[in-house]
N, C-alpha and C positions, 0 to 999 in steps of 0.2 A: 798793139795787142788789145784785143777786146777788154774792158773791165768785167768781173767776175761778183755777180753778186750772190747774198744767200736767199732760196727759195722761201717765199711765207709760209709759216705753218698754218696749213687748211686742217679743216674736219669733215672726214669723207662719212657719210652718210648711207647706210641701207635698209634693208626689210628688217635685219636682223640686230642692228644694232650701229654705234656710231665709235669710228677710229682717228684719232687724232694722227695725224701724218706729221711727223718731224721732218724737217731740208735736211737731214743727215741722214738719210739712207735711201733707199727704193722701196717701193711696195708691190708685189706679185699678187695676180688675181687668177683664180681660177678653182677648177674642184678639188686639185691638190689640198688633203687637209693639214696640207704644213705652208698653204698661202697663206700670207699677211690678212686679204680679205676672202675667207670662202663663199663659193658662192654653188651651193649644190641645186643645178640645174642642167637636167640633161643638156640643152643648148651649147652650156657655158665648158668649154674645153679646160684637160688636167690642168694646162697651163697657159692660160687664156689674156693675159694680158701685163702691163707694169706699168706704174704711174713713177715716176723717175724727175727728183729735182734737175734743172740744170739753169745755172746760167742766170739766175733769180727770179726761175718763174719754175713752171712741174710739166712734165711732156707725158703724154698717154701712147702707149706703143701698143700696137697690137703684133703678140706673138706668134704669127701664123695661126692663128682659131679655124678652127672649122666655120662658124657664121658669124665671126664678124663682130667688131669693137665701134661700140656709137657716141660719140660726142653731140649732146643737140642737136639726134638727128642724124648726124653725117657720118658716113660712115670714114675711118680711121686707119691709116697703119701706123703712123707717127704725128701727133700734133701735141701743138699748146693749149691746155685747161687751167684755169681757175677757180677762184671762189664762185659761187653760180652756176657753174659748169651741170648739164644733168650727161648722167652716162649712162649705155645702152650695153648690155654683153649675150650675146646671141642672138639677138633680133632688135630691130631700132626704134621698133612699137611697144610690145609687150615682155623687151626680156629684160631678167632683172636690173634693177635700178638703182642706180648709187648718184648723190647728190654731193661737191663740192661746196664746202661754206668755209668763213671766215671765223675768227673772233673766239671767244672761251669754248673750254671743252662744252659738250651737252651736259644738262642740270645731272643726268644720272655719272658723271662726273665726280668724286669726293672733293668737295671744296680743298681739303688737305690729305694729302697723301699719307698714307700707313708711313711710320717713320722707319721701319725696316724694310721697306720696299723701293728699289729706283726707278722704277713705271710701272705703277698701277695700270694704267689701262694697256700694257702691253705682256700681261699676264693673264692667265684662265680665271684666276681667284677671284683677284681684286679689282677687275674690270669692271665689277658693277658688282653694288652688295648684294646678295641672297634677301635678306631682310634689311628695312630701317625702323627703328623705334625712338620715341621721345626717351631722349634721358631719364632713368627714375630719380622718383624725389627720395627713396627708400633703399631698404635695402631690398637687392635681390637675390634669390638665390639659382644657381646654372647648375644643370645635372641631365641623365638619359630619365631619372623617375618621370613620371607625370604629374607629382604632385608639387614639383620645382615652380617658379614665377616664370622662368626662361628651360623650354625642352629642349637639351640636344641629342636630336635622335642618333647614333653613334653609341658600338659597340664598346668602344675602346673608352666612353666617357663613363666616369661612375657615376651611379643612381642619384646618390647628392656629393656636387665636384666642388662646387669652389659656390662665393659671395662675390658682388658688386655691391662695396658698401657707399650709401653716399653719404657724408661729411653734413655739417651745419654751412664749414665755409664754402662751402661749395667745389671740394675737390672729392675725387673719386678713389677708391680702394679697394683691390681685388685678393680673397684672403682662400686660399685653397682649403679645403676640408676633409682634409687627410684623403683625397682621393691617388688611386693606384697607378694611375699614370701619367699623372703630375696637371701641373699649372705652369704658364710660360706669361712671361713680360719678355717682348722682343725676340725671341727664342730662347730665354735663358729659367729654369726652372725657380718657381720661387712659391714660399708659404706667405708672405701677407708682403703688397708692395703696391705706393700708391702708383696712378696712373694718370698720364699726360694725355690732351690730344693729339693723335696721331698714331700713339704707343699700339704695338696690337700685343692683345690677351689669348693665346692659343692655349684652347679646350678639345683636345680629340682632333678632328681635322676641320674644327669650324678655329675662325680667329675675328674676334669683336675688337673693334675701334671709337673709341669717342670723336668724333667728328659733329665740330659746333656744337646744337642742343640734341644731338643724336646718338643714338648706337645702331652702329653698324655693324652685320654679321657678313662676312665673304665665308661661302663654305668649298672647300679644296674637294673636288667633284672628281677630280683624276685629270683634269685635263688641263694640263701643268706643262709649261716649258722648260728647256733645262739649257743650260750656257752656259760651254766652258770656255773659259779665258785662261791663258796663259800657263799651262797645267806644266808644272817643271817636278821630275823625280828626280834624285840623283845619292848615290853608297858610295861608298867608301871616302867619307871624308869630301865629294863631290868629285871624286876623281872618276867616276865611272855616272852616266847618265842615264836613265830609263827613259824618261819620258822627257824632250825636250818642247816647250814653246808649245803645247798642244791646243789649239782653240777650237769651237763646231759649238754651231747650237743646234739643238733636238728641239721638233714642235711640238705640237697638241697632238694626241694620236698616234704618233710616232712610233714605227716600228725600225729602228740604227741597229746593221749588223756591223759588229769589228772584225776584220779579218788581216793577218798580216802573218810573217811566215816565223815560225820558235827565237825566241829572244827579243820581240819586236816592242814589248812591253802592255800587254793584251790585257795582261793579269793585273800591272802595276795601274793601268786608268782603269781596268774594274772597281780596285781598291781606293782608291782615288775619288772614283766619282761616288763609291758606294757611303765612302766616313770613314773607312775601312783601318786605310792607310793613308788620310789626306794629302796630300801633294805638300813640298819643300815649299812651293811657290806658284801664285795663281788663284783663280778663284773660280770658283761652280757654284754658279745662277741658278737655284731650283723657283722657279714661277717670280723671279725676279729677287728671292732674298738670300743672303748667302749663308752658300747651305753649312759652309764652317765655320761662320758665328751662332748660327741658328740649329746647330745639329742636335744639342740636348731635344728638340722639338721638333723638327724634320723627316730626324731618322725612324719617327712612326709611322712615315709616307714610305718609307723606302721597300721592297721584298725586294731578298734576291736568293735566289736560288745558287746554288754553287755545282760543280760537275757532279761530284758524288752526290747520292742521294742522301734526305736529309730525315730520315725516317725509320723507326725500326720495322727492318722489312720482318718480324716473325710477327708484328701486329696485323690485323686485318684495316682496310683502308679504313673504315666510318670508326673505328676505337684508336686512328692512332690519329686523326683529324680532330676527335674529339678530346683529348688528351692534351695534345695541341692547343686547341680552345682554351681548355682549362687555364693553360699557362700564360695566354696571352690576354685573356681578358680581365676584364676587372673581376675581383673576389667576390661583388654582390650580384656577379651575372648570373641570372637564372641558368638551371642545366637546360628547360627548352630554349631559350634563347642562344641559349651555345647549339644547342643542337640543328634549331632553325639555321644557323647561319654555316655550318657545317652542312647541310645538305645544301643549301645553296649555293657554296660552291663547287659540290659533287654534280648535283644540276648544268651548271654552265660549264664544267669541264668532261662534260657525259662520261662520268664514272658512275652512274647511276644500276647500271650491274656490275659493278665491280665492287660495292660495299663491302659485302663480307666475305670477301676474298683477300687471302693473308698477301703481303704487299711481295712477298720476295717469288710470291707465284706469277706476277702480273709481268706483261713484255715491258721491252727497254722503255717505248715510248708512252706504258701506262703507267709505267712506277714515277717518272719524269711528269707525268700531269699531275700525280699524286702530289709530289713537290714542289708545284706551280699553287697546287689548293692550297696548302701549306700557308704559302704566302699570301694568298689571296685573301684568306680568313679576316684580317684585319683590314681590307680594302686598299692597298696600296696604291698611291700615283703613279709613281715609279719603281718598274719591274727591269730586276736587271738579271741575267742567266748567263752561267759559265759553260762552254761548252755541253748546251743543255742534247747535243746529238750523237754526241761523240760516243763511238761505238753501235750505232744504231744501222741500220737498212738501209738504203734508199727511199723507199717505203714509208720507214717510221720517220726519217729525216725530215720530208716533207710533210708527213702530219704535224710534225710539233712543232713546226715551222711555220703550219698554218694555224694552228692551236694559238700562237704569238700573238698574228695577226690579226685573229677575231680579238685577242687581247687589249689590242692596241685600236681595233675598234670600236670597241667597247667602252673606250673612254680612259686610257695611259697611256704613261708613254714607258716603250720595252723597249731594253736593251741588250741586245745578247754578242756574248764574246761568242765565235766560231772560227773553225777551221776548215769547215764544211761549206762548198760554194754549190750546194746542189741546188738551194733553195734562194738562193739569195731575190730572185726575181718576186718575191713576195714580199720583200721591205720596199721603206718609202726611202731612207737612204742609205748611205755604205761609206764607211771609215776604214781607210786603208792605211796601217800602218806600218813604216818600212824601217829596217834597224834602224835600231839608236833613237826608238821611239818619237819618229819625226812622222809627220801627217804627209803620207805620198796620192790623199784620193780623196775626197769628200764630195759625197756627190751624187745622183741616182744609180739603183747600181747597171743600169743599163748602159750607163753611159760610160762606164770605171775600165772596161777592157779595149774599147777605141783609143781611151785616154794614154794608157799603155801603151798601146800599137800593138796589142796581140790579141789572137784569136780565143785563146783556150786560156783559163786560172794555170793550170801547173805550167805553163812558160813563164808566165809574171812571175809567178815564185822563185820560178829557175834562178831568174834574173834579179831579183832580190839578193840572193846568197851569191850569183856570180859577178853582179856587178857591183860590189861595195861599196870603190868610189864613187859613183853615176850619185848628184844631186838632186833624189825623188821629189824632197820636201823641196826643194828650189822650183824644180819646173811645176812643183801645184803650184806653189806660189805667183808664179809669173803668168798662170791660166786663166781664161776668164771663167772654172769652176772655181774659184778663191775668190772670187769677186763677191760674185753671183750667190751663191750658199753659203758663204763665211758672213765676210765684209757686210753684202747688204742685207743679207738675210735676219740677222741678231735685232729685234728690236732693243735690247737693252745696251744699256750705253756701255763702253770698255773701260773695264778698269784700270789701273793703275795695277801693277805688277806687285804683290805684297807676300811677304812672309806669311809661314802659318804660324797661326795665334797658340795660346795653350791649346792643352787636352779638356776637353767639355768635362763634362760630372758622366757617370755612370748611368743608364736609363731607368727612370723610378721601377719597379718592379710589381706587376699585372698583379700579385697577388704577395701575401705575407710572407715572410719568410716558412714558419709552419706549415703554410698551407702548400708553397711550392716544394717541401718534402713528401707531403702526403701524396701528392700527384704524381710526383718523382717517384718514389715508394711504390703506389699503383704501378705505376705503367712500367718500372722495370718487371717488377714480380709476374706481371702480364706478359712481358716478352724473354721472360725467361720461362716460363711454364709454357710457353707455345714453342720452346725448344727444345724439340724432342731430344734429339741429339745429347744437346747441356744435361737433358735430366736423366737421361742412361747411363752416363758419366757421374754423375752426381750421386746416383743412388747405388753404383757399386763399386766406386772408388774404397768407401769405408768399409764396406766389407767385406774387400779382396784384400787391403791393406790389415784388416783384423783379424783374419784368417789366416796370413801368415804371423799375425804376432802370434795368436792362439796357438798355431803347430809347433810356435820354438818355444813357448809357455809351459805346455806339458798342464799334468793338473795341477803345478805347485814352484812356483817361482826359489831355484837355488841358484849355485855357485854356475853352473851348466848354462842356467837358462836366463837370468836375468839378465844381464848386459843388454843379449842379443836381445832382448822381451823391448826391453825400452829404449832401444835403438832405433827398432820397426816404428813403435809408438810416435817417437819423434821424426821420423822420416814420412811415417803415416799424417801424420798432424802439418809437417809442412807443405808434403804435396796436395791436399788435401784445402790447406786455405789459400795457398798461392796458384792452382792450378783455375781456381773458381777467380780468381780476379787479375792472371795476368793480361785478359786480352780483353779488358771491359773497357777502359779508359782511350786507348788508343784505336779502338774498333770502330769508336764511339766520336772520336774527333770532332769531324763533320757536323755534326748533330749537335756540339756542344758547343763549336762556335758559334752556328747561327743561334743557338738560344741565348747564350753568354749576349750575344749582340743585340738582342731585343727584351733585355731585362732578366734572365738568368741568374739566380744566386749563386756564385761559386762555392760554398761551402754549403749549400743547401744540396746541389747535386752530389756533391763529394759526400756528403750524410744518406741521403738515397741508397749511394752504391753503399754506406758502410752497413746501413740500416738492414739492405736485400741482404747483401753477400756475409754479414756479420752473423744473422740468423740461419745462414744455409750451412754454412761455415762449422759453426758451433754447434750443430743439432747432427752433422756429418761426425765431427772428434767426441760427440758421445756414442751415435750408434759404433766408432770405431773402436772407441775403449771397451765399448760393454762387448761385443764382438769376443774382441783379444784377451778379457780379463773375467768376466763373468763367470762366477764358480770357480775362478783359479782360486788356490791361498795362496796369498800375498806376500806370507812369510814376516810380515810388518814385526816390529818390535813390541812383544807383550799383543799380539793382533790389532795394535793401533797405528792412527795415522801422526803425523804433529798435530794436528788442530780437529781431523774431520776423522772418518772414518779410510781406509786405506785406497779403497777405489774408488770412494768422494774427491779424495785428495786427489788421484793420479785422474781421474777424469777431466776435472778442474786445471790441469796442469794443461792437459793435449789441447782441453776446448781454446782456454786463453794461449797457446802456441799457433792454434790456427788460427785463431783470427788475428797473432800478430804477422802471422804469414800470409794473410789474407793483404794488409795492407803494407807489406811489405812487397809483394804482388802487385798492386795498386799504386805502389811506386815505380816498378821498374816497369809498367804499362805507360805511365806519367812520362817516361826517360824516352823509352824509342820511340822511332819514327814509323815504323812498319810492324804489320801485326805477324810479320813470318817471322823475325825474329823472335819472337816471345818465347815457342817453345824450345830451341838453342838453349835461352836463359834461364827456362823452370829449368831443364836438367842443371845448368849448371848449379842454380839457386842449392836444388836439393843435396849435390855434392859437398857447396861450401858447407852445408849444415850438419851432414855427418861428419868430416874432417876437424870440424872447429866447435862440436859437442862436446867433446870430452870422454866418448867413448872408445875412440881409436888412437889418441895422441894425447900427450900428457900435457897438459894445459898453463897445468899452475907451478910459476916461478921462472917460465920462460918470458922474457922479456921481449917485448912486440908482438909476440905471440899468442899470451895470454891476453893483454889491448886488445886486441882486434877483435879474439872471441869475444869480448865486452858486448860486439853489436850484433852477435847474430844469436838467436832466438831461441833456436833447439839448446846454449850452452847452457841459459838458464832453467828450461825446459826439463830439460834431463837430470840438473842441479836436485831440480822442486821433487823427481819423480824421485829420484836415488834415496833424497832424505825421505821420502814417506816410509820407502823398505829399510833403511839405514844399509846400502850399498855395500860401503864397506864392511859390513858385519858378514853378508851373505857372499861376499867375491871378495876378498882381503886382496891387497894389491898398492902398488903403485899409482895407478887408474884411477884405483875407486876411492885413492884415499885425500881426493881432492876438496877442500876445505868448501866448495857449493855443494857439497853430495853429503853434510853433514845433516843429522836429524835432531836437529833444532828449528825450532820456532823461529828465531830474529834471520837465522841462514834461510828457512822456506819463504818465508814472508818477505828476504830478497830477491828470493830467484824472482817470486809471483809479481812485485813489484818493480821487476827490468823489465819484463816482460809488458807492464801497462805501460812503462818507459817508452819502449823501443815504439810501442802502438803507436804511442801520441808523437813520439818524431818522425815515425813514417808518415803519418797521416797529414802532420806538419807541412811536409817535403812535399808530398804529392799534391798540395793546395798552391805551394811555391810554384812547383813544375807547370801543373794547369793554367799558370797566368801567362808563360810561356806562348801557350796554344791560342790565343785569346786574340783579338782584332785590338790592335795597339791604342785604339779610343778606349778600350775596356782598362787598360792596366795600369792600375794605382797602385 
């Protein structure tokens, strides 16, 4: 048997730049921009050659080319090269030229590798620095201002971000300065920490390196690799698997569609590869560092789009882009600078007449670009899309299919789940996932239906669901596509199979707490006054609900009319704040995830909706009171109220019932999953609240019965309103002679104070529920 030895590692040489070739894998040449070496020359075919170890030397193949593969000269299908070697690809005189050498990488090389990176030069970033600078002898300071030592031009970086402070002893320190969206050592977010060489310092999407008497800036440009290794999901207890063993690496440019048929786990490696839901076990290579140790810092590279849209469709496109802006950029971004950067990518996604046009008017596949801008706003590497066609045309399918692809030309890499194989011939490659979350396809997707042995996608599928047993993932396995696009394609070395680590910190947040209410505050108030609809409803709910209290009022509240007066009253006051907030929360989902996931303040949104809906709420249970009571006599005792005067007091009653029913509303929005059930629930809402008021069933002394009333809103409601009249004076009873309907001070000032009670545990509750909703990296 021959002896086997290892290939030298050369350094292949071109116009463009120089690649160290490792003996552990193969190298592809051609215009393919997911080869190992590109070479964009008409000449030079998609897939035009392979330099391949073997045997302990490296062999040059030529792949069927159109003209032809040259070694010194000669022309090639299969031979031996070396160090020395010069090579020819389209013509053996003048086509482009790549030279074999020996010995250390070339000087543009980092003496030392970034210490969170496992190949530098087989990465977009860190292949070679953007900038190098002498080490300062000083301090410096990094920021987007201009009046900084070091400019990083970048949105997402504050005006003055952070310090490079240097030492007497001669070490280094990097000290953040309170900027918006943070400082990283290694990916890990930090306010003052010294710094090694090697160590990288990520600001925005540049990342500086001390290297020797140097700093070195690599700036993440979009064209970033991604590599999954070992990607294992698995619930219940690991008794059931989503995603078994899943590996593929993604190139520069890359446009990877996933397709595989309902249960195949599409959703679970979205989540997975997004931070989402990290994987059990495995690891994802974003441009060589992992993306799950390094996610506090990463995940600002990431957009992704989810199937629903992410957008308030009653906004118009350039106000809800700019809105957007707001929340994502730093607090001292200029408004033209936000705005400059909102048109530009209204620009590149030719929504350029579509501006002020409200979003829920635009077709399937322009509201879906709108949510492509969305993400685009911050510059992301990596674009990922959920079923971004699903329900669209034919038509529209392949526009947004080619919308991707200018995407992914343009310098990212996209990735879009699909169920749609109209378009596929427009991506660079295709991820075919077959139950039990196993890799049945990896591969061009021209080549993916041969692979099969069928003509047409719906018989693959057929066969998916029919044939369960049939080993998909064995036979990729044993093909030379697993070889070929898995095995030798991955520049980055395989790791070792590992647990996932804790949960990272929360992502710093674009703007103040404060300030992400006022924006929030804005842009609801903006998308609810662009709904017509909402404000029809709005504006005569309270006066249809007043109108009947008024008809049973008469001119003068007695024995006849009061019960029923302040029955209405409370039934008016619940529907009234709970009809305005039950479908905001859950309508809203969508929208709240992706922001919660790119720095979102939970309680900062949750104050928005109280701030909007608190104010509409409360100005509604006054125009209702005054409606139902204005110029009634009230009949009050001696014509006084306990504290206020008698319609002061009962106004004050309804307004603080609606807005505990507002967020009482804003709970059981928090609770379902669907927004059809909501109105099911108001009615029932409003029954519990007459039944357990106190105005139809005797409340007090029944045991479990009277508890319960404890928590609902109108008991105390109707409590506060009875004593203002002293109830029992004007309607003697059983009913009315219930110890919360007394007209006293310490009994009003209970009822008034269950009621801010109840507020603040609903509101509680609904801050609990909302963590629910949240991408499992958010919930702390």
């Amino acid at each position: 048997m021959r002896e086997r030895f290892t290939a030298p590692e050369l350094v292949l040489e071109t116009e463009t730049g120089s690649l160290v070739m490792s003996p552990s894998r193969a190298y592809h040449v051609g215009r393919d921009p997911l080869s190992d070496i590109v070479i964009d020359d008409a000449r030079v075919s998609w897939h035009h050659a392979v330099l391949r170890p073997e045997d302990g030397h490296w062999k040059l193949e030529d792949e069927n080319s159109t003209n032809g593969t040259y070694a010194d000269g000669h022309r090639v299908r299969a031979g031996d090269v070396g160090a020395g070697s010069v090579l020819r690809f389209g013509h053996p005189a003048d086509g482009p030229r790549a030279v074999l050498t020996s010995g250390a990488p070339p000087a543009a090389e980092p003496a030392e590798r970034p210490s969170a990176v496992s190949v530098p030069a087989a990465t977009g970033t860190f292949r070679q620095p953007t900038t190098v600078r002498p080490l300062p002898a000083r301090t410096v300071r990094l920021g987007r201002g201009g009046d900084n030592d070091l400019v990083v031009d970048d949105l997402v970086v504050s005006r003055r971000h952070a310090e490079l402070r240097a030492h007497a002893d001669g070490t280094y320190e990097i000290v953040d300065l309170g900027s918006h969206n943070g400082t990283f050592l290694n990916g890990q977010p930090v306010t003052r920490a010294l710094i090694s060489e090697g160590d990288i310092v990520g600001i925005g999407h540049s990342a500086f390196c001390l290297v020797g008497d140097q700093l070195q800036e690599y700036v993440d440009t979009g064209e970033v690799s991604l590599d999954v290794q070992d990607l294992t999901v698995a619930v219940d207890r690991g008794r059931k698997t989503l995603l078994d063993q899943v590996s593929f690496p993604v190139g520069e440019k890359c446009l990877l569609a996933v397709v595989g048929p309902s249960g195949a786990g599409k959703s679970t490696l979205l989540n997975a590869l997004t931070g989402q839901r990290p994987a059990d076990k495995g690891t994802v290579l974003y441009d060589g560092r992992d993306l799950y140790r390094d996610y506090a810092e990463l995940r600002q590279r990431i957009g992704l789009v989810p199937q629903d849209d992410i957008l308030h469709a009653q906004l118009t496109v350039h106000r809800a882009l700019g809105y957007a802006a707001e929340l994502r950029f730093p607090q001292d971004t200029a408004k033209a600078e936000r705005r400059e950067r909102v048109d530009e990518v209204i620009r590149e996604l030719g929504l350029e007449e579509r501006t002020g046009q409200p979003i829920h008017s635009l077709s399937g596949g322009q509201r879906k670009r709108v949510s492509v801008a969305l993400e685009l706003l911050t510059k992301p590497s990596l674009l990922f899309l959920d079923e971004p066609t699903s329900g669209l045309d034919p038509g529209m399918d392949r526009s947004v299919m080619h919308m991707l692809r200018g995407l992914a030309d343009d310098g990212r890499t996209v990735i879009v789940v699909t169920h749609s194989v109209l378009s596929l011939d427009v991506c660079d490659r295709l991820l075919v996932l077959a139950p039990g979350g196993r890799i049945a396809y990896y591969g061009p997707p021209e080549d993916a239906l041969a692979f099969f042995g069928f003509e047409q996608w719906p018989e693959a599928f057929e066969a998916f669901e029919r044939d369960r047993d049939r080993d998909w993932a064995g036979d990729y396995r044993a093909s030379p596509f697993q070889r070929r696009y898995i095995t030798h394609s991955s520049a980055q070395p395989h790791r070792p199979v590992r647990a996932r680590g804790q949960a990272v910190a929360p992502p710093p947040k674009a703007q103040s707490w404060g300030a992400q209410v006022r924006t929030l505050v804005r842009r609801y108030a903006a998308a609810l006054s662009a709904d017509r609809t909402f404000l029809a409803i709005m504006i005569a709910l309270p006066f249809v609900m007043g109108a009947m209290a008024r008809a049973l009022a008469g001119s003068r509240l007695d024995r006849e009319s009061v019960l029923n007066t302040l029955l209405i009253l409370c039934v008016g006051g619940v529907l009234t704040g709970a009809a305005n907030a039950v479908r905001e929360l859950v309508k809203e989902r969508v929208i709240y995830q992706r922001e919660r996931a790119v720095g979102l303040s939970r309680s900062a949104y949750l104050m928005s909706k109280v701030v909007v809906l608190g104010t509409i709420t409360v100005l509604q249970a006054v125009v209702l009171t005054l409606v139902a009571l204005l110029g009634v006599d009230l009949n009050a005792p001696g014509g006084e109220g306990v504290l206020m005067p008698p319609l002061a007091e009962i106004t004050v009653a309804v307004a603080l019932l609606a807005f505990t029913a507002m967020t009482l509303g804003l709970l059981v929005s928090a609770l379902v999953r669907k927004e059809e059930v909501t109105m099911p629930l108001l009615v029932l809402l409003a029954i519990v609240q007459v039944v357990f008021c106190g105005a139809l069933l005797k409340l007090d002394g029944v045991p479990g019965i009277e508890q319960l009333a404890w928590l609902v809103p109108s008991r105390w409601a109707l409590g506060a309103m009875a004593g203002t009249v002293e109830l029992a004076r004007l309607s003697p009873g059983d009913l009315t002679s219930d110890p919360l309907f007394r007209h006293e001070t310490d009994v009003w000032l209970l009822d008034m104070g269950m009621l801010v009670v109840l507020s603040l545990v609903f509101g509680y509750l609904v801050a609990r529920l909302l963590r629910r909703h949240e991408p499992e990296v958010m919930r702390k």
